[in-house]
C-alpha positions as CSV (number, residue, x, y, z in Angstrom):
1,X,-65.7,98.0,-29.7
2,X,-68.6,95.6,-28.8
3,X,-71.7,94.9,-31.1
4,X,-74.0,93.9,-28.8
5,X,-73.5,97.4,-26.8
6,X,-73.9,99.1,-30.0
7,X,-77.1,98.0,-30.7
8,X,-77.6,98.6,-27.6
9,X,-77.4,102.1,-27.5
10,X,-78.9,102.6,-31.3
11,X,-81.8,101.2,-29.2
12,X,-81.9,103.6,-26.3
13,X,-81.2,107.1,-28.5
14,X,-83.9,108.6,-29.9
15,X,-82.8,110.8,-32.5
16,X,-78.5,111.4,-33.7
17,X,-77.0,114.3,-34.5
18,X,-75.4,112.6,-37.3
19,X,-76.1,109.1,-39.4
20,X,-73.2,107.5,-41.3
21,X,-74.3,105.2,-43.9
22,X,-71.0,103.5,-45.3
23,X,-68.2,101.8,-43.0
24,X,-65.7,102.5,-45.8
25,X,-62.3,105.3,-45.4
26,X,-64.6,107.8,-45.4
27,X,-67.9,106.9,-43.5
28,X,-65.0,106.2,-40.5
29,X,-63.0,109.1,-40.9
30,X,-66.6,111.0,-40.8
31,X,-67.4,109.0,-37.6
32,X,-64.4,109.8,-35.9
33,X,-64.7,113.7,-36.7
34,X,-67.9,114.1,-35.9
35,X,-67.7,112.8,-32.8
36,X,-64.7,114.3,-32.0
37,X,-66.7,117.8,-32.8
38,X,-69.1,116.5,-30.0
39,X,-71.7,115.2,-31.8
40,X,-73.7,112.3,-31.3
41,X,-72.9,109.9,-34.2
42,X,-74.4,106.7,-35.4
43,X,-71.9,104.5,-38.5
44,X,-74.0,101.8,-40.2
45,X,-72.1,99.4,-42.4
46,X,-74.0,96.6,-44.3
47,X,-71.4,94.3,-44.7
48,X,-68.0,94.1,-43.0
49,X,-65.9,97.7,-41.9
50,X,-64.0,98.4,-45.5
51,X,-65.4,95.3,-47.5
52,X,-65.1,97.0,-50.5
53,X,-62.6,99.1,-51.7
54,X,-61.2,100.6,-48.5
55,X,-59.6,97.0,-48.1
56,X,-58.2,97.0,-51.9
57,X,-56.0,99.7,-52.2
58,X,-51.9,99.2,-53.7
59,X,-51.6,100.1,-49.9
60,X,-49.9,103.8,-50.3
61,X,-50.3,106.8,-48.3
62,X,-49.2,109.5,-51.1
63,X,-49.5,112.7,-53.0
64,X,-50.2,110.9,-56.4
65,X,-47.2,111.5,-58.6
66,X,-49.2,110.8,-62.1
67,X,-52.0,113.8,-60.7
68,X,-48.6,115.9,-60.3
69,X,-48.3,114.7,-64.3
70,X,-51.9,115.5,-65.5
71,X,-52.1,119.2,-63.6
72,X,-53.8,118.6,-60.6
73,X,-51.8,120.4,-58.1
74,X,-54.6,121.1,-55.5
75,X,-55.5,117.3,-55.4
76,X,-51.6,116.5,-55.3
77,X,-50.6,119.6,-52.2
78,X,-54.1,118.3,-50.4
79,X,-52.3,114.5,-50.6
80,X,-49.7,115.0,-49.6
81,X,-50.3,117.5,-46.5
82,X,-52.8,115.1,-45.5
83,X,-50.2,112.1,-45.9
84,X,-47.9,114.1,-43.4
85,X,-50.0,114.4,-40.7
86,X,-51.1,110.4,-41.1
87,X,-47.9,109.5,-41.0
88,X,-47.8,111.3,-37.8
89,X,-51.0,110.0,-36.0
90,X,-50.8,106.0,-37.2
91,X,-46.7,105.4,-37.0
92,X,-48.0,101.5,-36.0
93,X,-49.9,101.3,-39.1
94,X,-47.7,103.5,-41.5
95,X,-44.3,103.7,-42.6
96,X,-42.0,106.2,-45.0
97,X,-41.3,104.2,-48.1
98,X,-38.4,104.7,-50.5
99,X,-39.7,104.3,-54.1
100,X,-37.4,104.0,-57.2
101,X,-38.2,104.9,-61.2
102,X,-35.7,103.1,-63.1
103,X,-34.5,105.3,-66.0
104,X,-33.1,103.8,-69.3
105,X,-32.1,107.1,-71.0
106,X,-30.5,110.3,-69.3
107,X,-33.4,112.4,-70.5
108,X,-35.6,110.1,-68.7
109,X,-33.5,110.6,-65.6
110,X,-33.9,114.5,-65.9
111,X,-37.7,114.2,-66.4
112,X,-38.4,112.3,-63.5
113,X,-36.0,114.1,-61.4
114,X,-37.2,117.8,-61.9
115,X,-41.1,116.5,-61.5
116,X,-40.2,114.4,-58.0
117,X,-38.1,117.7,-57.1
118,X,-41.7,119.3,-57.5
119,X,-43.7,117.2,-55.7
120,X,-40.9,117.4,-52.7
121,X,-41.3,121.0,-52.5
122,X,-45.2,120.8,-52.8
123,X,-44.7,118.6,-49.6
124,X,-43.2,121.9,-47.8
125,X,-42.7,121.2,-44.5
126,X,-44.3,117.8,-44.2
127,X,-41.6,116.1,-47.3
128,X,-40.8,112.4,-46.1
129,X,-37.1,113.0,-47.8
130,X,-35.8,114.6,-50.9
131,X,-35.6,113.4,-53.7
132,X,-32.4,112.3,-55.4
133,X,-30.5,110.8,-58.9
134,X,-29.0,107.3,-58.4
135,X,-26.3,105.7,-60.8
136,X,-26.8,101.8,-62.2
137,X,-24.8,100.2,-59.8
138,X,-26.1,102.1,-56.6
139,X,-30.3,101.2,-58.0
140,X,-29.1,97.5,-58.4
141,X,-27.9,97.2,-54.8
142,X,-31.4,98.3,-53.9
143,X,-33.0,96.3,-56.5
144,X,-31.1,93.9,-57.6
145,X,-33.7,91.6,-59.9
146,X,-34.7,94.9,-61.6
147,X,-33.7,94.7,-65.6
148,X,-30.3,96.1,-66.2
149,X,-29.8,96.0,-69.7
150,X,-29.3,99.4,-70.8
151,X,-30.4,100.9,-67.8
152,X,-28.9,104.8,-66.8
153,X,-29.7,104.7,-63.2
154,X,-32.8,105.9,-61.7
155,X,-34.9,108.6,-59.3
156,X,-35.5,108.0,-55.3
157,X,-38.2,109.7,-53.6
158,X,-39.7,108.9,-50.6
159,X,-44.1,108.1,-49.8
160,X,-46.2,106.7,-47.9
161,X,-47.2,102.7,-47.1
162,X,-49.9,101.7,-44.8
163,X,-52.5,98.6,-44.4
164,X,-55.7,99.8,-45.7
165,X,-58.1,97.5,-43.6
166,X,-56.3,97.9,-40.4
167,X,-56.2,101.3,-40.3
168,X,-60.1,101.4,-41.4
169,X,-60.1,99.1,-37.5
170,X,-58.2,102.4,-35.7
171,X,-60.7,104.4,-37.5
172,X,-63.5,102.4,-35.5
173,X,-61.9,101.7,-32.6
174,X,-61.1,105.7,-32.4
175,X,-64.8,106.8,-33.1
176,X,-65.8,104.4,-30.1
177,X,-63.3,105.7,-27.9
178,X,-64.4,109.4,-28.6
179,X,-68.1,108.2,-28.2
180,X,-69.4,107.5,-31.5
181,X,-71.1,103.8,-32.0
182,X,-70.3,101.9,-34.7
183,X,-71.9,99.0,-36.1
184,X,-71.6,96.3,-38.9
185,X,-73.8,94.1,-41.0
186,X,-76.5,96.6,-40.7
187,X,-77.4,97.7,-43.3
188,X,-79.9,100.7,-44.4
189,X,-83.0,99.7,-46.6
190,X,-85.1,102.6,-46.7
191,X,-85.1,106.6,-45.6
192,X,-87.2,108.0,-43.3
193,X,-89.0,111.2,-44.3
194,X,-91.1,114.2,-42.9
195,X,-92.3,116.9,-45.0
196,X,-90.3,116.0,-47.6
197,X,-86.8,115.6,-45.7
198,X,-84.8,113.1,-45.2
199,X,-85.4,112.2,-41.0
200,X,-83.9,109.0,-40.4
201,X,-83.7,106.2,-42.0
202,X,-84.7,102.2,-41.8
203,X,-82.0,99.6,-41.0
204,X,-81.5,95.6,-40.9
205,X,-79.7,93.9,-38.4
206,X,-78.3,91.7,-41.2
207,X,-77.1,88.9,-38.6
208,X,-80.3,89.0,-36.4
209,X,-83.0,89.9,-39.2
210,X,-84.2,92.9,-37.3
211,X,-85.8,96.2,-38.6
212,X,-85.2,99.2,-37.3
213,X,-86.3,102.9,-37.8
214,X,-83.1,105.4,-36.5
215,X,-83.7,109.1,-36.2
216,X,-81.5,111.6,-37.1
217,X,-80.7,115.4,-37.5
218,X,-78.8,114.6,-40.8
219,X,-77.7,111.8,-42.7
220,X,-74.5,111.2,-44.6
221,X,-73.8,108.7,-47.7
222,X,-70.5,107.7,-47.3
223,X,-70.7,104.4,-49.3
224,X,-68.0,104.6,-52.3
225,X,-69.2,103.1,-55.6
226,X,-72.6,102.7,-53.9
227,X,-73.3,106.4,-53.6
228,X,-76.5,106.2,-55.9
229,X,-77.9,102.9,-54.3
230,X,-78.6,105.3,-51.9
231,X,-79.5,108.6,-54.0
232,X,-81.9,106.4,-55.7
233,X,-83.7,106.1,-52.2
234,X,-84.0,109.7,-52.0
235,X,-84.7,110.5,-55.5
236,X,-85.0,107.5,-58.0
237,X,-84.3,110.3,-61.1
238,X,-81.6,111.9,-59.9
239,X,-78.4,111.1,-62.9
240,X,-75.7,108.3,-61.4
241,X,-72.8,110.4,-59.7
242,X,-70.2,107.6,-59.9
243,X,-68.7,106.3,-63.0
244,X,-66.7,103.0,-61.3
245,X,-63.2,102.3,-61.8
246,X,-61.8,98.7,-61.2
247,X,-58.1,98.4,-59.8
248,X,-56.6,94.9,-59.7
249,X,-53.6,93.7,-57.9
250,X,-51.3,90.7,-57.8
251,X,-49.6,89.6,-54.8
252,X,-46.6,87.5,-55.0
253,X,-43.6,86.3,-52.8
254,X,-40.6,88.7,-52.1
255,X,-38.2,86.1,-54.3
256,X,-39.8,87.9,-57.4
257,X,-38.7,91.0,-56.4
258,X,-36.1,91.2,-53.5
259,X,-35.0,94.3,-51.8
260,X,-36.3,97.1,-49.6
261,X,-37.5,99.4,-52.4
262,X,-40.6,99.5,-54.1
263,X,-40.9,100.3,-57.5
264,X,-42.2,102.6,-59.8
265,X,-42.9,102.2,-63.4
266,X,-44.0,105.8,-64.9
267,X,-45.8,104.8,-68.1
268,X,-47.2,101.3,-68.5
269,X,-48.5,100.4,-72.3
270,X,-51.7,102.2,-71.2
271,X,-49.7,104.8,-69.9
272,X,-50.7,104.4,-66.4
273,X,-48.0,104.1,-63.6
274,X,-47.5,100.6,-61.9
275,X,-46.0,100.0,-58.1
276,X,-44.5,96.9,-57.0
277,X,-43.9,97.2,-53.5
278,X,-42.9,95.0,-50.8
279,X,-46.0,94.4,-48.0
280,X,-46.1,92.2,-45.2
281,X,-43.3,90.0,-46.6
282,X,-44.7,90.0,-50.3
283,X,-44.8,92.2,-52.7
284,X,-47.9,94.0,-54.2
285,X,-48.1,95.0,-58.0
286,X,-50.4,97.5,-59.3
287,X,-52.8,98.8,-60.5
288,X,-55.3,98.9,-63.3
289,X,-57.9,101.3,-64.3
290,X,-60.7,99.2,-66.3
291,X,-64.1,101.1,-66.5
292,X,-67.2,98.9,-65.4
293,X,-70.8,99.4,-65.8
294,X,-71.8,96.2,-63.3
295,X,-70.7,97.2,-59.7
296,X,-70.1,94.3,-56.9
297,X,-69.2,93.4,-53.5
298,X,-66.2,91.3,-54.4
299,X,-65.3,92.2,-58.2
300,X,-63.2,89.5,-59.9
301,X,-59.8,90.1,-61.6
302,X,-60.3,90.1,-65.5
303,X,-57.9,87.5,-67.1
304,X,-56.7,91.0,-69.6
305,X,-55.6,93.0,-66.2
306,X,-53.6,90.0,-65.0
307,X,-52.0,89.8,-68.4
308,X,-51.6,93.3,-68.6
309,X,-49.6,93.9,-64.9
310,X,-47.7,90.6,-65.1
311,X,-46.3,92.2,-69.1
312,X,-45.4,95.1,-67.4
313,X,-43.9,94.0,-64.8
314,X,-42.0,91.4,-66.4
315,X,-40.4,94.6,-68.8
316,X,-38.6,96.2,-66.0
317,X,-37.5,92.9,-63.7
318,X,-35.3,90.5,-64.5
319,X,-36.9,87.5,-62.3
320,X,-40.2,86.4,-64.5
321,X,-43.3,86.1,-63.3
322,X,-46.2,83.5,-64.2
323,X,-49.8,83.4,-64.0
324,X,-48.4,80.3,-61.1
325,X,-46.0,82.4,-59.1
326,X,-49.2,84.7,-57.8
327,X,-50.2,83.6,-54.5
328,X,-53.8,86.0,-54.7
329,X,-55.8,88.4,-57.2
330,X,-57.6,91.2,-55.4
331,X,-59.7,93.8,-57.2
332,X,-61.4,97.0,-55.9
333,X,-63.8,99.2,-57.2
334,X,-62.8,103.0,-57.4
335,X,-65.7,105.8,-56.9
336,X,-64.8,108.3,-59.2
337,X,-66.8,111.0,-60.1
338,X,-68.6,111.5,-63.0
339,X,-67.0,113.7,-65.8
340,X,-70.0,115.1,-68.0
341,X,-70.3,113.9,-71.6
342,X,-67.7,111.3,-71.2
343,X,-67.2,107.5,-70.8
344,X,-63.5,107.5,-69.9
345,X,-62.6,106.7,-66.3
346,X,-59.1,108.4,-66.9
347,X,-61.2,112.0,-67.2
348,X,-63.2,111.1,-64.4
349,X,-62.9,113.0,-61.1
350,X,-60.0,111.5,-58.3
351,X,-61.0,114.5,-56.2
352,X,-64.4,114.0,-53.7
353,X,-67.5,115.5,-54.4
354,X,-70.0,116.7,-52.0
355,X,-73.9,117.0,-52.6
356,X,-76.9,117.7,-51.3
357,X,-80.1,117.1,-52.1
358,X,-83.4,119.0,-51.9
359,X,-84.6,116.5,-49.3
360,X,-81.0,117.6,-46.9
361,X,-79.4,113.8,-48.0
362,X,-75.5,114.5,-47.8
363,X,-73.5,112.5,-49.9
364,X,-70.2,112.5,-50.4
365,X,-67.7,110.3,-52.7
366,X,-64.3,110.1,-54.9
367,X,-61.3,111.2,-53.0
368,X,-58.8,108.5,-52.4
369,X,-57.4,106.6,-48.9
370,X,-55.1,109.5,-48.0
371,X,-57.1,111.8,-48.2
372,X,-60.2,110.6,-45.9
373,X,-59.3,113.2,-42.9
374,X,-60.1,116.2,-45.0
375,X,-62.9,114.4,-46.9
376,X,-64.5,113.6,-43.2
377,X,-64.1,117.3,-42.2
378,X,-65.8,118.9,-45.2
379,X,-68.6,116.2,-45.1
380,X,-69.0,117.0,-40.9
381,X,-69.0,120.5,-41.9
382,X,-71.7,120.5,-44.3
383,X,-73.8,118.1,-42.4
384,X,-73.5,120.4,-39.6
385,X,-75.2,123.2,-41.4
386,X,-77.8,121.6,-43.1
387,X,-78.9,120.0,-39.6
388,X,-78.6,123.5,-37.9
389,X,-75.8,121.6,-35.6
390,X,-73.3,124.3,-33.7
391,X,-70.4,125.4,-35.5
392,X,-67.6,123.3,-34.8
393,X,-64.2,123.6,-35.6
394,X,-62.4,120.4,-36.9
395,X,-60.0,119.4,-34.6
396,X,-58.7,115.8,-35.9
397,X,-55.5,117.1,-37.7
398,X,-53.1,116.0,-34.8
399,X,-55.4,113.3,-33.3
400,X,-53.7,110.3,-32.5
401,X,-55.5,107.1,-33.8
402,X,-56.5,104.2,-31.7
403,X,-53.4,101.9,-30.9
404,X,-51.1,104.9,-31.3
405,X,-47.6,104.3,-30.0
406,X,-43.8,105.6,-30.8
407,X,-42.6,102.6,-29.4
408,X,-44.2,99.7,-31.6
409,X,-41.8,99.6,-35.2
410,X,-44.5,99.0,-38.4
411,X,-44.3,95.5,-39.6
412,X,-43.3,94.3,-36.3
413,X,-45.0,91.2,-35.2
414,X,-48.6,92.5,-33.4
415,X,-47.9,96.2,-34.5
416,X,-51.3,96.1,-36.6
417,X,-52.8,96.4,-33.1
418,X,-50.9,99.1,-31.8
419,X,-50.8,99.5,-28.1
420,X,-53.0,96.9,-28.0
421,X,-50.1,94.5,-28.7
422,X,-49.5,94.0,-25.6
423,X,-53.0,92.9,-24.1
424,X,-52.7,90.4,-27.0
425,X,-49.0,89.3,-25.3
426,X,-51.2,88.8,-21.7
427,X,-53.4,86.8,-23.7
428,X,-50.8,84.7,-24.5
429,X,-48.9,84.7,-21.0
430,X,-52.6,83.4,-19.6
431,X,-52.7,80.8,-22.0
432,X,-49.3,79.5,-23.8
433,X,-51.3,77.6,-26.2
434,X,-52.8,80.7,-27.6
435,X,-49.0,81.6,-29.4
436,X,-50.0,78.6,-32.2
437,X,-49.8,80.1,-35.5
438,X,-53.4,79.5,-37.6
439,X,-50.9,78.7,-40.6
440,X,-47.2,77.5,-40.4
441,X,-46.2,80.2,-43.3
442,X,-47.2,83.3,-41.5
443,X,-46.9,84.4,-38.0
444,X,-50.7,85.3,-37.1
445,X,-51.2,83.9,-34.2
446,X,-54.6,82.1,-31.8
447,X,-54.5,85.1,-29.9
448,X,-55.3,87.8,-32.5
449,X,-58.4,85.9,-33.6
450,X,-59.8,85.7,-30.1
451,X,-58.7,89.3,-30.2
452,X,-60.4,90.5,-33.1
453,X,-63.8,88.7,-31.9
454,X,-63.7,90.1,-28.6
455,X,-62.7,93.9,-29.6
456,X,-62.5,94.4,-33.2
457,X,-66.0,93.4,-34.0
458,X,-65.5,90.5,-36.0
459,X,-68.0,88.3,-37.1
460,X,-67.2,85.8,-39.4
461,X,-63.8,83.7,-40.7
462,X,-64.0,86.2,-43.8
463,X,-63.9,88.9,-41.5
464,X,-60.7,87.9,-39.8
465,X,-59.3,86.5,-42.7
466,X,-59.4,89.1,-45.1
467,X,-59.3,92.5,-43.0
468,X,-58.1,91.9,-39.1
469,X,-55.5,89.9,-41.0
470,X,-54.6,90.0,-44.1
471,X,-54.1,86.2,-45.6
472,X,-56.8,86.4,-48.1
473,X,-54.8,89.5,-49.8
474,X,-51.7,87.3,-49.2
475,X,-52.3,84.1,-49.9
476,X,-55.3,83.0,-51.0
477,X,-54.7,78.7,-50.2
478,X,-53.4,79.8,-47.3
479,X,-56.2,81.6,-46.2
480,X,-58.4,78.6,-46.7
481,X,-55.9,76.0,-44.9
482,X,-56.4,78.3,-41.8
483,X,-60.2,78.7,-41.9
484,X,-60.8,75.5,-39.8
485,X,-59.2,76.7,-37.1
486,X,-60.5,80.1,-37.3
487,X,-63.7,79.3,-37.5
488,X,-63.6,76.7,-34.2
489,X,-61.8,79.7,-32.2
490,X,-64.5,82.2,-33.4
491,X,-67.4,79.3,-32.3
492,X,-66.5,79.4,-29.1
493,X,-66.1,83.4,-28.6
494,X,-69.3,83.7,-30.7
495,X,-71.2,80.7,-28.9
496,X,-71.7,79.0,-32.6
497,X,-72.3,75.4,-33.4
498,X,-70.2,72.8,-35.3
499,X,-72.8,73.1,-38.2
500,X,-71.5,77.2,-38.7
501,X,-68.4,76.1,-38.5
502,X,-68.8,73.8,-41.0
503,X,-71.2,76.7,-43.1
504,X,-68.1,79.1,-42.7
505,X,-65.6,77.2,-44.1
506,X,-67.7,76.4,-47.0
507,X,-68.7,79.9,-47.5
508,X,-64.9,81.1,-47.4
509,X,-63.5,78.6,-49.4
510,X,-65.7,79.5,-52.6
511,X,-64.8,83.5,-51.6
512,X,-61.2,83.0,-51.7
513,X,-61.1,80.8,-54.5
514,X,-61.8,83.7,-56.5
515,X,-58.6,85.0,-55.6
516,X,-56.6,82.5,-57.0
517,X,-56.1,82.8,-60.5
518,X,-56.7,80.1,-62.7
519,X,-53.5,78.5,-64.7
């Protein structure tokens, strides 16, 4: 996955089959199925490949026990069918997780019990494990800081965990392998029209400051909570589809909460569910749902949400957490789909929406991580017949992601990369030096940064930082303690001076210091 090449060929094709705008879950999984189908297939992202909320997520691959809750039983089957057969094609960048809901009262065990014994059978033949009743001293073994003053036991069921930004990467790296091209930092300014439908449309090389004008048969909005950026270029009057969501999330070290389970609290004082699961050595606790009007690039934690997870949290485990204990604040904007005549998130659509406009712009939006695949299919489908394409089955429901292999165990050091791990160990072998850690605290290495440059299409220390690896989500001083050293390996694959060095640093250090909360 090289930039240069695919500018290359966006400058050598004269007209696509298909333009992606949106380098999110869904414009990739649209990439990848599209060209899988055979069609030519252009992805323009205008930042980095899931800069927004594709890189935020509380990181599970699941049904969605509180839709089972509300009703929503074609959202929840869709889920979890879809979680089965990622599970299947990603095994390096997924893993089945065991999830707990402490009960305190015996009823409470029954009511959680028969709804999880639901959602297992709802799974059919694609269930991760059934679900099962636990007694006090059993659930304390598992999790042994949880609260156990008058606590009954508790439910285990089994769902899905992944890493959200790496397995945007396999999404990439798969749509270039199947022939699609793929580009960052390009982002689209204008549409290009001809008797009144949409043609093409007009893109900047962000990092060079070029202008170009693409051709194509049909083009797809695929970008999240920025959907009507893009309607508005088509049709300034058409109504705002997406009413945003924020989600926050507080990362903190696996002292807090030892254990191999993750936990599930079923009804926060909101009466929203909250996870705490254990990620990359930490543990991840979320989420919120606060409705915002102003949408951003990097949205910042408000000081209520942090209150409000760290008081809930604190209810059900017996080790306390403070405002000093987190080691980074993320936040991530959710697309969800306007509900008419209302201003609550919570009614809001979770499901995707497709539409098309008079002038044949596709867009698509909602819909949740898990369930990309069969949000790309129906997008590639309808693009396909407004652009008059050949009918194409889908054919990406056993297709093996980039960097699939049954040999590499998830968390494993290098399984982020898959088969690739071991091009990464020759790297090393080459050049011992290259081993060094780029922080004493974590176990990225020198080698994965030249990696990512040379194959994974990063640009800049933020890039590697915050998406090839994950420091920034896991700690945010950290993260800025390595920068130097990133930034002086990326100058030299990137043929950069000392003064971007110096301009990269500066730049990440005020980004991730908005990760760190305040005390």
């Amino acid at each position: 996955m090289n930039r240069k090449s695919a500018i290359e060929k966006i400058q050598h094709t004269a007209v696509w089959d298909m333009i992606v705008i949106g380098g999110g879950a869904t414009g990739l999984g649209i990439a990848v199925d599209a060209a899988k189908r055979g069609f030519s297939v252009l992805l323009l992202e205008k930042n980095d490949f899931a800069k927004g909320t594709s890189s935020r997520s509380t990181k599970l691959v699941h049904g969605g026990v509180r839709y089972l809750a509300q009703g929503n039983l074609k959202l929840v089957m869709d889920a979890l069918r879809e979680r089965g057969f990622l599970l299947k094609n990603a095994p390096h960048l997924t893993r089945i997780q065991q999830f707990i809901i402490p009960a305190y009262s015996y009823w409470q065990q029954l009511f959680y019990g028969t709804g999880l014994l639901i959602y297992d059978l709802l799974s059919n033949k694609l269930s991760l494990g059934r679900t099962s009743i636990i007694g006090k001293k059993s659930l304390l073994r598992v999790m042994p800081s949880l609260e156990g003053r008058k606590l009954k036991g508790g439910i285990a069921y089994s769902d899905g965990q992944f890493d959200d930004s790496r397995l945007a990467i396999a999404l990439a790296q798969t749509a270039t392998d199947l022939g699609a091209t793929v580009v960052n930092y390009f982002g689209v300014i204008g549409l290009i029209k001809e008797n009144g439908k949409v043609t093409g449309v007009e893109a900047m090389n962000e990092i060079e400051d070029i202008t170009y004008s693409i051709l194509g048969k049909t083009v797809i909005n695929a970008t999240g909570v920025f959907v009507d950026q893009v309607i508005g270029m088509d049709d300034a009057k058409t109504p705002a589809m997406v009413m945003p969501s924020q989600g926050v999330h507080l990362v903190v070290s696996k002292k807090f909460f030892p254990g191999s389970g993750a936990l599930m609290i079923p009804k926060t004082t909101d009466g929203r569910v909250l996870f705490a699961l254990p990620w990359h050595d930490s543990v991840v606790i979320g989420t919120t749902d606060t409705p915002l009007n102003i949408i951003s690039e990097e949205p910042i934690a408000l000081d209520e949400e942090i209150e409000f997870i760290l008081r809930n949290f604190n209810q059900y485990n017996a080790l306390k957490i403070t405002r000093s204990d987190v080691l980074s604040v993320f936040a991530g904007l959710r697309p969800l789909v306007k509900a008419s005549n209302t201003g609550s998130t919570a009614l809001a659509s979770r499901d995707h929406t497709i539409l098309v406009s008079k002038s044949n712009l596709i867009t698509i939006t909602g819909g949740k991580w898990t369930t990309y695949r069969k949000m790309a299919k129906d997008a590639v489908s309808n693009a396909a017949f407004v652009g008059k394409l050949p009918i194409i089955k889908c054919s990406t429901r056993n297709l093996r992601l980039h960097g699939y292999s049954s040999q590499i165990k998830y968390g494993d050091q290098f399984s982020s990369f898959g088969s690739d791990a071991e091009f990464i160990i020759k790297m090393i072998e080459a050049q011992p030096s290259l081993s060094e850690k780029i922080h004493p605290d974590y176990e990225y290495c020198q080698a994965e940064v030249i990696w990512s440059v040379q194959n994974e299409m990063a640009m800049n220390v933020e890039d590697y930082l915050a998406r090839r690896c994950r420091l920034l989500f896991l700690n945010a001083r950290a993260a800025i303690e390595s920068a130097p050293l990133v930034a002086q390996l990326m100058a030299k694959e990137l043929g950069k001076d000392a003064d971007w060095q110096q301009e990269q640093v500066s730049d990440f250090s005020e980004l991730a210091s908005s990760y760190l909360i305040k005390v």
